[in-house]
C-alpha positions in Angstrom: 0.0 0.0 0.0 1.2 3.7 -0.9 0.7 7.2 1.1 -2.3 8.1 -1.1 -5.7 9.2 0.6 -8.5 9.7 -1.2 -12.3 10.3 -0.9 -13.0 6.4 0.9 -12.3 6.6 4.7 -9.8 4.3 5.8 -11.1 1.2 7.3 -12.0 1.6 10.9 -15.3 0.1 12.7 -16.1 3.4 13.4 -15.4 5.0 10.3 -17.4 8.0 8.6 -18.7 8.2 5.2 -17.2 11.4 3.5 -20.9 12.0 2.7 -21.8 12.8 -0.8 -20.0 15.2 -3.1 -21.8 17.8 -5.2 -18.6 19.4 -7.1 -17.7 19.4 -10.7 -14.5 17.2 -12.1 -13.5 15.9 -15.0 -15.4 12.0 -14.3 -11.8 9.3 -14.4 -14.6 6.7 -14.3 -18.9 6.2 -14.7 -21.0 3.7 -15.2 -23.9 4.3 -17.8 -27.4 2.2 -16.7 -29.9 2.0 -19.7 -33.0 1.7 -17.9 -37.4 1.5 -19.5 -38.3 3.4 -16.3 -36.0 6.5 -16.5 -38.5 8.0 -13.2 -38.3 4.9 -11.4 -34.9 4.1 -11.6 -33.9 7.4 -10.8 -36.4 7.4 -7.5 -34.3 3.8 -6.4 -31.3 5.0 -6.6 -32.1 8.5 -4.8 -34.2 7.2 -2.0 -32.3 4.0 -1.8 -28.8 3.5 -2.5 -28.6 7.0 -1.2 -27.0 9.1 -4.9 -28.0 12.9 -5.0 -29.6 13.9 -8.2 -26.1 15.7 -9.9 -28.1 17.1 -12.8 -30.8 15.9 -15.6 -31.5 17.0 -19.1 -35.2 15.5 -18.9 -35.5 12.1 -21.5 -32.2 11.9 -21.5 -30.0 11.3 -19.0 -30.1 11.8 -14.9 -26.3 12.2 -14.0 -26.1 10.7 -10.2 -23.3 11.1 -7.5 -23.0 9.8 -4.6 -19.6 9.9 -2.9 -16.4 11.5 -4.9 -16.0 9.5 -8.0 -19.1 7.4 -7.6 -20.7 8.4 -10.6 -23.8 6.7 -12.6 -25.5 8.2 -15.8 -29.3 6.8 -15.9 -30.4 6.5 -19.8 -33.5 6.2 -21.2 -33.2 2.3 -22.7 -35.8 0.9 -25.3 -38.4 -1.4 -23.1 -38.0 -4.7 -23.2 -34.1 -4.5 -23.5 -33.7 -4.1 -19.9 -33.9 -6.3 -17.5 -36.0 -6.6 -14.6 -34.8 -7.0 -10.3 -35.8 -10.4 -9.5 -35.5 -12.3 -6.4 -32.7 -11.6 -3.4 -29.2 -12.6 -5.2 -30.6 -12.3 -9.0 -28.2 -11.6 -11.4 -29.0 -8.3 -13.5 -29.2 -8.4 -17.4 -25.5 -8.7 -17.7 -24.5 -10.5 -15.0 -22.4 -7.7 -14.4 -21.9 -5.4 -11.4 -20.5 -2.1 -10.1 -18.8 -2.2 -6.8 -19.2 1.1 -4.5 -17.4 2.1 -1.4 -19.2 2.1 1.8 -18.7 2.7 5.8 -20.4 -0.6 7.5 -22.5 2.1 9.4 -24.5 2.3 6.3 -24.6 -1.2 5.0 -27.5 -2.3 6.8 -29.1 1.2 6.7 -29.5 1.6 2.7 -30.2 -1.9 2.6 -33.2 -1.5 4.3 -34.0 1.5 2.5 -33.8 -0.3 -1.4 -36.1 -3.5 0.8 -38.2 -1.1 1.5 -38.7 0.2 -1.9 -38.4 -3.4 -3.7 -38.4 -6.3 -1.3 -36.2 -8.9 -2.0 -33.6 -6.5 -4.0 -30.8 -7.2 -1.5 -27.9 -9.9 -0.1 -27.5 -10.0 3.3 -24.1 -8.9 4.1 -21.0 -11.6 3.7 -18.0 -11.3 4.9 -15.3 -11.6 1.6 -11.5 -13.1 1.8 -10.1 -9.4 0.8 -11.4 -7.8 4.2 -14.8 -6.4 3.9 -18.3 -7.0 4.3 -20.7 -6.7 1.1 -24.0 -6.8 0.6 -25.5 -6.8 -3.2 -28.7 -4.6 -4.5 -30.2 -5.8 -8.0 -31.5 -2.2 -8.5 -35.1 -2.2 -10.7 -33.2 -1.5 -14.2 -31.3 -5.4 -13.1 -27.8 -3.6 -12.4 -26.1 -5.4 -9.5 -24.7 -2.6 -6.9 -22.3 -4.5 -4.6 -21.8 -2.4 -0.8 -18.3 -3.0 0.3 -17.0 -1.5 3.4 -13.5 -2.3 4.2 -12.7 -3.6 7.7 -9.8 -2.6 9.7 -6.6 -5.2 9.9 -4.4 -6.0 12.7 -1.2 -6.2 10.7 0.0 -9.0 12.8 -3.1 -11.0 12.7 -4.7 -13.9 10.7 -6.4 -11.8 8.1 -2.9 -10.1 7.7 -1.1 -12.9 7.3 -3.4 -14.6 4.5 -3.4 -11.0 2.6 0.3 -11.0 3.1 1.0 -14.5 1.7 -1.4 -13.6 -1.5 1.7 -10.4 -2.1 -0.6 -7.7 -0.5 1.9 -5.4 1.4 0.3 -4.8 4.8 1.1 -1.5 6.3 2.8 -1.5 9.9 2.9 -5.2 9.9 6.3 -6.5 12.2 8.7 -9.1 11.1 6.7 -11.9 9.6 
């Protein structure tokens, strides 16, 4: 791991989301979600997955943001080329997913916000061999939005020594 630090807070139970960022940039990275409900998309991923509404040029495109660099154009698609959220788990048209950056303070808070809105949208949370907890959301346009908030490591502990042996520098970590 390098000196960089950027918008995601480093791992810590009690860490704090940066909350979400409003500003203008030049985008390094966006995902683009075609979707046959332009107004119903838009209201899932406001309300639930927590995104502020950027901008919109109406029939066109809703740019969303949620933290820095968590960006996500909503298109208008042609109907019946999108695909529909299904049961807990279902995959989305693709089979594809987007992964976005979370604090585990949230995890179980906007999952019960995108239940509330579509029941049976959502994973419960699984712990995952690279240190974090994630939880998956098929949204309603079938686009899989994996939660991951990173835990903290002990750099002489277990977790530390299975990242270490996969070539993952562990910061602070004593002569293993």
């Amino acid at each position: 791991m390098n000196e960089f630090h950027g918008s995601v807070p480093m791992p810590a139970v009690d860490a704090v989301s940066p909350g979400n960022y409003l500003g203008f940039y030049g985008m390094p990275m966006f995902l683009i979600v075609p979707t046959a409900d332009l107004e119903a998309s838009t209201d899932f991923w406001l309300r639930g997955l927590g995104f502020d509404n950027l901008f919109s040029i109406p029939g066109q495109v809703v740019h969303l943001r949620r933290w820095a660099f968590q960006d996500v154009l909503l298109r208008p698609a042609t109907p019946g080329t999108v695909g529909a959220a299904g049961a807990s788990g279902a995959a989305g048209i693709s089979g594809a997913s987007i992964s976005f950056s979370c604090v585990r303070g949230e995890l179980d808070e906007i999952r019960q916000r995108c239940e509330e809105i579509t029941p049976g949208c959502t994973t419960e949370p699984e712990l995952m061999p690279w240190n974090s907890i994630e939880a998956t959301v098929v949204t309603p346009d079938g686009t899989n939005v994996v939660l991951t908030a990173a835990l903290p490591i002990d750099p002489d502990g277990g977790v530390a020594d299975r990242l270490a042996a996969a070539g993952i520098a562990i910061p602070g970590r004593t002569g293993k």
